[in-house]
N, C-alpha and C positions, 0 to 999 in steps of 0.2 A: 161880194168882192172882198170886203173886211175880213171872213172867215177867208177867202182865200189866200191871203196875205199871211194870213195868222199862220194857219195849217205852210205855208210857205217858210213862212221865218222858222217854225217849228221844226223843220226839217234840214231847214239850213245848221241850224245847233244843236242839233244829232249827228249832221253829218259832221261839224265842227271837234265835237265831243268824239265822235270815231276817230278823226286824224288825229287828234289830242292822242289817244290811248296807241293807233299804231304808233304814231310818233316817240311814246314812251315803251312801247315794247320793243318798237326799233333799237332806242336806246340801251333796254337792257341786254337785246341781242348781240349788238356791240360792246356791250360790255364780259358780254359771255366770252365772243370771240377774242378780245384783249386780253382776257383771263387763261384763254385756251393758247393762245400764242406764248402767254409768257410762263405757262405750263409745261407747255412743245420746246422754249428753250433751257429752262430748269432740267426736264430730261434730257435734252442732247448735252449738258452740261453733264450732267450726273453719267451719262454712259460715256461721254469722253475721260471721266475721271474714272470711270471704274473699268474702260477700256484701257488706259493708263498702269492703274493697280494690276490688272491681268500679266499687260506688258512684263514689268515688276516681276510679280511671281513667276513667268516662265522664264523667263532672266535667271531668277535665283535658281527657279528647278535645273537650268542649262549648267550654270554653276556645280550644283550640288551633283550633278553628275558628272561633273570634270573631277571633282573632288573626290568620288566616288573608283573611279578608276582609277585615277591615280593612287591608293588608299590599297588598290586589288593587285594593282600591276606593283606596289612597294612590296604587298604581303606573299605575294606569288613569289619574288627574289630571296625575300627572305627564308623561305620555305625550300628553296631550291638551294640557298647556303647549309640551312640546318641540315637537307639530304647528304651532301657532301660535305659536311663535318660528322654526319654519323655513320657515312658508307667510308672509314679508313682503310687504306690500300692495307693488304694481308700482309704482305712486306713488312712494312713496318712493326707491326705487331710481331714477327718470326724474329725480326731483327733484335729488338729490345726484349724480348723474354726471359734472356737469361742475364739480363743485366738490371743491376739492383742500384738504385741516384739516391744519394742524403746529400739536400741541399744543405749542411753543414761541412760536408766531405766532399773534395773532387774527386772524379774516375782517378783511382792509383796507375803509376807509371807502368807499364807491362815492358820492360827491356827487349826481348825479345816474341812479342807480341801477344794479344790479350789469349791465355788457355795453353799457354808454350813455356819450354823452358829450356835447359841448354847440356847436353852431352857432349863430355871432354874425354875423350880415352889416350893414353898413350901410355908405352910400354916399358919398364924395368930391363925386361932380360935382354940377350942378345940374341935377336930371333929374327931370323935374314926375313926379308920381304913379310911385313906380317901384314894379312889380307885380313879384313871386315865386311862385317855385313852387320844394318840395322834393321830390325823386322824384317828378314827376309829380303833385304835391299844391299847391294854391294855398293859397301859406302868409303872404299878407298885403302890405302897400302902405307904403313909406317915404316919410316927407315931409322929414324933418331931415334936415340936411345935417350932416357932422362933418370941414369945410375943416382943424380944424387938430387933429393928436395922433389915435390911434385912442379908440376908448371902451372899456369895462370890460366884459366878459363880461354878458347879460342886461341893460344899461343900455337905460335907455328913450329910443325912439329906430330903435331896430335891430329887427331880424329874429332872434327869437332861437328855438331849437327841442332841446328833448332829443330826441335820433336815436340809432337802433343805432350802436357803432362800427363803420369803416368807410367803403367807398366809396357814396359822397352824389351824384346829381345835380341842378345847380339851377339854374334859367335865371330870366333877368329880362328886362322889358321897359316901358323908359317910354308915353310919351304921344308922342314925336316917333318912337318906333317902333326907338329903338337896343337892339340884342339882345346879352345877356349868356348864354353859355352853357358850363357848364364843368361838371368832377367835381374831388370835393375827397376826403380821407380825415380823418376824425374816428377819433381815439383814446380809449381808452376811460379814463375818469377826467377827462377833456383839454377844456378850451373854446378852440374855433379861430374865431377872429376873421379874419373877411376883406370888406375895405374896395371898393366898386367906383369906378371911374372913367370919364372915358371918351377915350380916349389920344387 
């Protein structure tokens, strides 16, 4: 009976000794799982922050591509100015070609107008109705006579005509049939006066 008391308690403090050890491996079990929880919230911390940072960067990428077009759609206007500043109308260029600018010198005064100049005819003799013609153009009928001194450029009286400069031809002819016929040169800026007679 001794021995089975013994063998009795013996067992009792093994099985003692077991719950001791589960008891302490429980322990450490829960400490695992405490470690694993606060594990589980360090990473949902760390992807809420690097979810965060993502955020962030597609933001700036959104950005950088506002900035990006805007950048495309400035360079495309500008592109479309440079075209039409180097497509100039033909016009212009036929216009200014024969015309020569020093910014020191204004364009000169052209009296009667720029590449023109001024023919004055009238007549000496006494020559009833004297008919004209300039290049081939019936440019009018003199009746005054101007016996003394020439007259003034456009005075009334004469034959007077803005004509390209240049060589001019111009025939006359009265009523008794005497004929006038010559080439003159007009300069440009220039009124040429020329009296007829009849030698």
């Amino acid at each position: 009976m001794i021995v089975g008391f013994f063998l009795y308690g013996q067992k009792l403090i093994k099985d003692k000794t077991e719950i001791a050890q589960t008891k302490k491996a429980l322990l450490i079990l829960r400490d695992s799982l405490d470690n694993c929880k606060l594990n589980l919230q360090n990473c949902s911390l760390e992807n809420k922050t690097k979810e965060g940072k993502i955020s962030e960067q597609q933001a700036d990428l959104k950005n950088s591509s506002i900035v990006a077009l805007q950048r495309d759609s400035i360079i495309t206007q500008l592109n479309d100015s440079i075209v039409k500043l180097t497509n100039k109308p033909p016009e212009i260029i036929v216009q200014y070609r024969d015309r020569v600018f020093y910014k020191d010198r204004p364009e000169p005064y052209h009296p009667y107008g720029k590449g023109y100049g001024k023919l004055t005819i009238f007549k000496r003799c006494n020559c009833y109705k004297l008919r004209f013609k300039i290049d081939g153009e019936y440019a009018g009928t003199i009746s005054q006579i101007f016996s003394v001194g020439d007259p003034v450029c456009g005075q009334e009286g004469t034959i007077s005509r803005s004509v390209l400069a240049g060589k001019h031809h111009v025939e006359a002819q009265d009523n008794e049939n005497h004929l006038w016929n010559f080439y003159i040169i007009v300069n440009e800026d220039q009124c040429l006066i020329k009296g007829l007679s009849i030698n």
